[in-house]
C-alpha positions in Angstrom: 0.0 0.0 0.0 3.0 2.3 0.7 4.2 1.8 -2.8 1.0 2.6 -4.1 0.7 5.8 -2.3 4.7 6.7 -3.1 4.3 6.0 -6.8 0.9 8.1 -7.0 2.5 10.7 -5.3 6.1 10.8 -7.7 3.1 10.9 -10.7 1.7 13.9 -9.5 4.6 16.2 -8.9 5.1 17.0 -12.3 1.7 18.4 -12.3 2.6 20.3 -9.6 5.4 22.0 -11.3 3.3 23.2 -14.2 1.6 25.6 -12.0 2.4 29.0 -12.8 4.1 31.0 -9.7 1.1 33.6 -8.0 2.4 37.0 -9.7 1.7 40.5 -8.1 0.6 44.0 -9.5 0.5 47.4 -8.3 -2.2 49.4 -9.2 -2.8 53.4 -9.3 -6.1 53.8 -8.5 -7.9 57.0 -9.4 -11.1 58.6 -7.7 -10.6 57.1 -4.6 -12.1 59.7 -2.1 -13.3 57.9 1.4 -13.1 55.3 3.6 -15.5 53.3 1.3 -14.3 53.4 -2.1 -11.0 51.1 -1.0 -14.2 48.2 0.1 -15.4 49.0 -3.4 -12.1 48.6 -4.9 -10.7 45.4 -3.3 -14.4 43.9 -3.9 -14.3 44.4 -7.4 -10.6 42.9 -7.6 -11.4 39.7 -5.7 -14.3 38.8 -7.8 -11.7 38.3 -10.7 -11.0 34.9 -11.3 -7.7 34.0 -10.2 -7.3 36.7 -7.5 -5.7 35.7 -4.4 -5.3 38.5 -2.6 -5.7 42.2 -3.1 -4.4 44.8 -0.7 -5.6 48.4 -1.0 -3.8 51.6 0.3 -6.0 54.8 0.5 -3.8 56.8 1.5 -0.6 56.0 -1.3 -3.9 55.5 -3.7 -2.6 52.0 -5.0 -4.2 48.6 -5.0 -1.2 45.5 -4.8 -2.9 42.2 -6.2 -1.5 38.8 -5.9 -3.1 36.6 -8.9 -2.8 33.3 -10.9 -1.1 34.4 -14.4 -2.7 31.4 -15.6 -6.5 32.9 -15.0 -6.2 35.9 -15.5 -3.4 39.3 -15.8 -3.2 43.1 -14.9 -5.1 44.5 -17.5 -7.7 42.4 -16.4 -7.6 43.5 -12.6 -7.4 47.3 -14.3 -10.6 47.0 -16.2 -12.0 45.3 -13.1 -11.6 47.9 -11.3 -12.2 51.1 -14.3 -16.0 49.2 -14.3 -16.4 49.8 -10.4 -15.6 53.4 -11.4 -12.1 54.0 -10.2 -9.8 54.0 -13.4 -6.4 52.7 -12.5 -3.2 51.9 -14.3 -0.4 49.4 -13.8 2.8 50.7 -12.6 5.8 49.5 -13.8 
């Protein structure tokens, strides 16, 4: 039974390894003006698919997401974000 479980395991690390490492953006967010609009902002990111985490700063005015690459990308979180109206931009 060992082997079984050993063997199944060695088969699956490959899969493993094909997962694309979580990548993270930084996002200048525009029209952000009270204590809400940051709720309103992080809600729109997470509801991407593929979004881990997303961490908003009122104050600096940027949004950091941590996503899957292989679901979705940074224009995407943009846009996600632009249709909850606050326009941002990837930094570079």
């Amino acid at each position: 039974m060992r082997h079984l479980i050993a063997a199944a395991l060695v088969m699956l690390m490959p899969l493993a390894s094909l997962a694309a490492p979580p990548q993270t953006a930084v996002l200048d967010v525009q029209n952000m003006t009270c204590g809400l609009c940051p709720v309103t902002v992080k809600k729109s990111l997470e509801k991407v698919a593929g979004v881990s985490q997303a961490q908003i700063d009122f104050a600096k005015k940027t949004a950091t997401v941590t996503f899957d690459a292989d679901k979705t990308n940074a224009t995407a979180l943009a846009k996600a974000t632009t249709d909850a109206g606050f326009p941002s931009t990837v930094r570079k």
